[in-house]
C-alpha positions as a Python dict, from the first residue, in 0.01 Angstrom:
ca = {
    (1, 'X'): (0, 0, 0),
    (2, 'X'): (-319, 35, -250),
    (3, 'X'): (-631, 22, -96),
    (4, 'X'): (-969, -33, -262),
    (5, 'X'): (-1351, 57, -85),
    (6, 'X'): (-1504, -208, 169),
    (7, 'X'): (-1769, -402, -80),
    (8, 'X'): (-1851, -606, 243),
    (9, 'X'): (-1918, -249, 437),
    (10, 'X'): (-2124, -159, 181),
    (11, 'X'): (-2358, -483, 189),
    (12, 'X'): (-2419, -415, 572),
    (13, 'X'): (-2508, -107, 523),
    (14, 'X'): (-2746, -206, 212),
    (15, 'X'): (-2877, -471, 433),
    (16, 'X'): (-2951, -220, 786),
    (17, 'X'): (-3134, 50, 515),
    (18, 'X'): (-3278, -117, 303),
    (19, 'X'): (-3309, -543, 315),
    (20, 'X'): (-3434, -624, 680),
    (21, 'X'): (-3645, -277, 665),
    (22, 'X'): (-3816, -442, 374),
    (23, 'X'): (-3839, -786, 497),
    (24, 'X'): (-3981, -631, 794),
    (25, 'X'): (-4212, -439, 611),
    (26, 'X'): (-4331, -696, 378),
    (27, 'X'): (-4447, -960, 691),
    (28, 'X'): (-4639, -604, 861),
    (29, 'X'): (-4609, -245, 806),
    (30, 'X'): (-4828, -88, 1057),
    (31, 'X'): (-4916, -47, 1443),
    (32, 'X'): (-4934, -318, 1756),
    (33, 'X'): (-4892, -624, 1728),
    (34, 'X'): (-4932, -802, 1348),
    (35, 'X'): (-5175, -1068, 1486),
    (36, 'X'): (-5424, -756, 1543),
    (37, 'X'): (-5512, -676, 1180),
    (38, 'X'): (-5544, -1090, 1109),
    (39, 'X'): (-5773, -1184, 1447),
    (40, 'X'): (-5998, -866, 1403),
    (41, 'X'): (-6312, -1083, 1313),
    (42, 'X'): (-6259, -1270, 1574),
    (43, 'X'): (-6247, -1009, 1799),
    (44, 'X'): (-6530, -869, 1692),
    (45, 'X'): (-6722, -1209, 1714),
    (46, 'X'): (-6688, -1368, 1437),
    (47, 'X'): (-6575, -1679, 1647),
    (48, 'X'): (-6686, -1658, 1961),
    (49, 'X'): (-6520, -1945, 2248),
    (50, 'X'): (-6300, -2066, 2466),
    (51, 'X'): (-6103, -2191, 2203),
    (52, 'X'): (-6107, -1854, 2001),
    (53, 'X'): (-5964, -1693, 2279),
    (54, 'X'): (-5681, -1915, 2325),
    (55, 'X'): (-5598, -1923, 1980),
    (56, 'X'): (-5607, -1546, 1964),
    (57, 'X'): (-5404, -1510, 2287),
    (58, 'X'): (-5138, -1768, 2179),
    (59, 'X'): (-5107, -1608, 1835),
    (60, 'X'): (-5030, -1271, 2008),
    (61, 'X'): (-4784, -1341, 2204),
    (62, 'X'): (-4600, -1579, 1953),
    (63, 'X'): (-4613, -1245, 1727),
    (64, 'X'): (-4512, -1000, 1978),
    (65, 'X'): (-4185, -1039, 1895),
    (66, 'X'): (-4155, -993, 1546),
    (67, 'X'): (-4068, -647, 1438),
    (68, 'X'): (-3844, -661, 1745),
    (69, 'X'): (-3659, -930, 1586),
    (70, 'X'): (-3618, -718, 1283),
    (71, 'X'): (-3489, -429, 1506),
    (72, 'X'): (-3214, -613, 1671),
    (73, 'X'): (-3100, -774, 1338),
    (74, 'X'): (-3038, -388, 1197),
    (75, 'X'): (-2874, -343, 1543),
    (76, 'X'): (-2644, -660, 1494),
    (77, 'X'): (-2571, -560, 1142),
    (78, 'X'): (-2516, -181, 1207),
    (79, 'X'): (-2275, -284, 1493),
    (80, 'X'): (-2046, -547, 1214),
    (81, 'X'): (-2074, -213, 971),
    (82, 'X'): (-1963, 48, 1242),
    (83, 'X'): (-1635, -157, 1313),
    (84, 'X'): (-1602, -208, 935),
    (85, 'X'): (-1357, 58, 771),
    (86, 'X'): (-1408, 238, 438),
    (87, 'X'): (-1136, 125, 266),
    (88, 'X'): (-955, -224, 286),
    (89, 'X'): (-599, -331, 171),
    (90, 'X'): (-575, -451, -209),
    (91, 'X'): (-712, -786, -293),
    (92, 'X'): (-890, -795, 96),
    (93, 'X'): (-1168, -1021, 64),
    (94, 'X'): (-1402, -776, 197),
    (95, 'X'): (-1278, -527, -128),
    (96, 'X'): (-1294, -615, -512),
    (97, 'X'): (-1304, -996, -382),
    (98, 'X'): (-1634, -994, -231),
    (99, 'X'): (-1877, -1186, -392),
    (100, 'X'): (-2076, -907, -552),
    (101, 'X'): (-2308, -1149, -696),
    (102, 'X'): (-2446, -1255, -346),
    (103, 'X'): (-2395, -927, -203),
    (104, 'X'): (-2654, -807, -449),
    (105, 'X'): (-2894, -1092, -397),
    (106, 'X'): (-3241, -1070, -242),
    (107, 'X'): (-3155, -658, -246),
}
């Protein structure tokens, strides 16, 4: 039987390198948490309350979570692409029939 490469192996692995690395980077490429660089003047008194704090301490902990999101996505992803194999039978959707053009998107 022909076989023909694994289009759909090759968008998870675009997506693990490259897309959700990106995404990840564009929303905070650094350090800590990203609420950090944003509440720095507030840290360093540029609004100084009760209500600062708060704010500063709820925005931290809904951002805590962020990258980590990102690094279980790649870990979700990797794991679909791991079980994928290289090749796939002739006219498998995941060959010559995947959708290239959304495959490519957004990459």
């Amino acid at each position: 039987m022909a076989e023909e490469q694994n289009a759909y192996k090759g968008t998870l692995n675009n997506c693990k390198t490259s897309v959700i690395p990106n995404c990840r980077d564009a929303i905070y490429h650094g350090a800590g948490n990203p609420a950090d660089s944003l509440l720095s003047d507030l840290s360093s008194g540029g609004w100084a309350c009760d209500s600062a704090t708060e704010f500063s301490n709820t925005l931290r902990g809904k951002t805590a979570t962020i990258l980590g999101a990102f690094d279980d996505a790649v870990t979700v992803v990797n794991a679909a692409w791991s079980k994928e194999p290289d090749e796939v039978p002739e006219n498998d959707w995941r060959g010559n029939a995947w959708p290239k053009q959304w495959s490519m998107r957004n990459m």
